[in-house]
C-alpha positions in Angstrom: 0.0 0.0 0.0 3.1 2.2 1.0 4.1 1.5 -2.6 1.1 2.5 -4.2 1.4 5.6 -2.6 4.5 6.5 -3.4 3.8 6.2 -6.6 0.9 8.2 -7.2 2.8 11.1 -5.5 5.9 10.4 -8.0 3.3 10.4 -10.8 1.2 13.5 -9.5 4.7 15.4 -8.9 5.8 14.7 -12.4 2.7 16.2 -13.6 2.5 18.8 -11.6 6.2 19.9 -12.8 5.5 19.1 -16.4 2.4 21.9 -16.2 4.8 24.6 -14.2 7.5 24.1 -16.4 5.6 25.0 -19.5 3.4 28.1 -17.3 6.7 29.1 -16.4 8.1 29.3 -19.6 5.2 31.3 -21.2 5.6 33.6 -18.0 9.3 34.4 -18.8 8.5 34.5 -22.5 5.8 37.5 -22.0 8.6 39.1 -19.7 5.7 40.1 -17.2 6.4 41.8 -13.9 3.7 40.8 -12.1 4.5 39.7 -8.3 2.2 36.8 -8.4 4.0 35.6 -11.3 7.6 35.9 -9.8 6.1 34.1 -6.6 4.6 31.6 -9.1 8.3 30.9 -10.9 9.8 30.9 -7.6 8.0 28.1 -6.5 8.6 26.6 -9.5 12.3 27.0 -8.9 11.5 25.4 -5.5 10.0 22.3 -6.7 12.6 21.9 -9.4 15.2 21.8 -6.5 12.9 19.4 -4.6 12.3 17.1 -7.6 16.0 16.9 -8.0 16.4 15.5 -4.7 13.5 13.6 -4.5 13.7 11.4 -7.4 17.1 9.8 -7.0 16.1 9.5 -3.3 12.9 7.3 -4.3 15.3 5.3 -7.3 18.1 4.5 -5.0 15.0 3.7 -2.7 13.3 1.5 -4.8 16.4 -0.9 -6.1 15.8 -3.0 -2.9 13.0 -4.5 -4.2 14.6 -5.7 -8.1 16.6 -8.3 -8.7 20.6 -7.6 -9.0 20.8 -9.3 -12.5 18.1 -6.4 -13.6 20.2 -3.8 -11.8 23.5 -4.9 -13.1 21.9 -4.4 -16.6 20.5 -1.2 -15.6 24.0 -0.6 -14.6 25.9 -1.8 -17.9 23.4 0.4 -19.9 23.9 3.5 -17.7 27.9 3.2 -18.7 27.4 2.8 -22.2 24.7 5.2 -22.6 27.3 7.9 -20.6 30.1 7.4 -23.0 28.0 7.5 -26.0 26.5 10.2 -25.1 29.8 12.3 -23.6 31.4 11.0 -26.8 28.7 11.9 -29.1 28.2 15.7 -28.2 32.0 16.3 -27.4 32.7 15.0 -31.0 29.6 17.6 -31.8 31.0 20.2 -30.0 34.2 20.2 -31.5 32.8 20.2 -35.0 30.1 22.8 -34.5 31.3 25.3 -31.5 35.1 24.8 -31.1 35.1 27.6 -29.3 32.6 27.1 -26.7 34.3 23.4 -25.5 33.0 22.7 -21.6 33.8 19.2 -20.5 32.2 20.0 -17.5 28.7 20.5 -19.4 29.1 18.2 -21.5 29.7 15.4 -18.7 26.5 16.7 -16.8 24.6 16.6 -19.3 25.4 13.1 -20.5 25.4 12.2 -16.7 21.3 13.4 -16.3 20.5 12.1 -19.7 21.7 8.6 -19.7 20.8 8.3 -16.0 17.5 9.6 -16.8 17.3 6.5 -19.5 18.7 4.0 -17.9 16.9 3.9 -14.2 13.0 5.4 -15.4 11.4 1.9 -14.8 13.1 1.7 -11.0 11.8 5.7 -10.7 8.2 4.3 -11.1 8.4 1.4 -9.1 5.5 -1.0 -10.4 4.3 -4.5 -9.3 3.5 -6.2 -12.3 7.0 -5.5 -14.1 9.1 -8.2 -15.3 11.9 -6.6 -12.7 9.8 -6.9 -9.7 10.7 -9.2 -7.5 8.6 -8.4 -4.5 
């Protein structure tokens, strides 16, 4: 029951950023300077900050209940989708923006993106996965 709980509040979270990401981004767009609108995009900026600590909190969470062959792979994916990835817009980089080279961003960015891909299904932790082993 915990479980089912947990996940309806990832699920409502995610939907509830999704909306204030868009309604923030039409607020800065018009450029208003309204105050209810800066209080809306600072709580916007407050739940991105909570949603970045909350959902590796709930992944890292969640592993417990999979099986380590399904992790491992997770794992093994999560490397090779980081190098590709690093690879991939470093080499694009180069090419296109010399200039501009930040391995820093580019490792970040790699870093969110493949992690993103590779742990989504432990994020939303559901019973009747293949994974589950509960």
């Amino acid at each position: 029951m915990r479980k089912n709980k947990q996940l309806l509040f990832t699920k409502v979270l995610y939907g509830v950023f999704f909306i204030a990401t868009i309604l923030s981004l039409i607020i800065v767009y018009i450029d208003s300077d309204s105050d209810l609108l800066f209080k809306f995009v600072s709580a916007y900026v407050f739940l991105a900050f909570f949603m970045v600590l909350y959902i590796p909190i709930v992944t890292i969470k969640n592993l417990k209940v999979f099986k380590w062959r399904d992790i491992r792979k997770s794992l093994v994916t999560f490397i090779i989708l980081f190098l590709s990835f690093s690879v991939l817009n470093y080499g694009f980089n180069y090419m296109f923006r010399p200039e501009s080279l930040d391995l820093i961003k580019t490792l970040s960015v790699s870093f969110g993106l493949s992690a993103g891909i590779a742990f989504f299904d432990f994020t939303f932790l559901k019973e009747n996965s293949t994974k589950y082993k509960g």
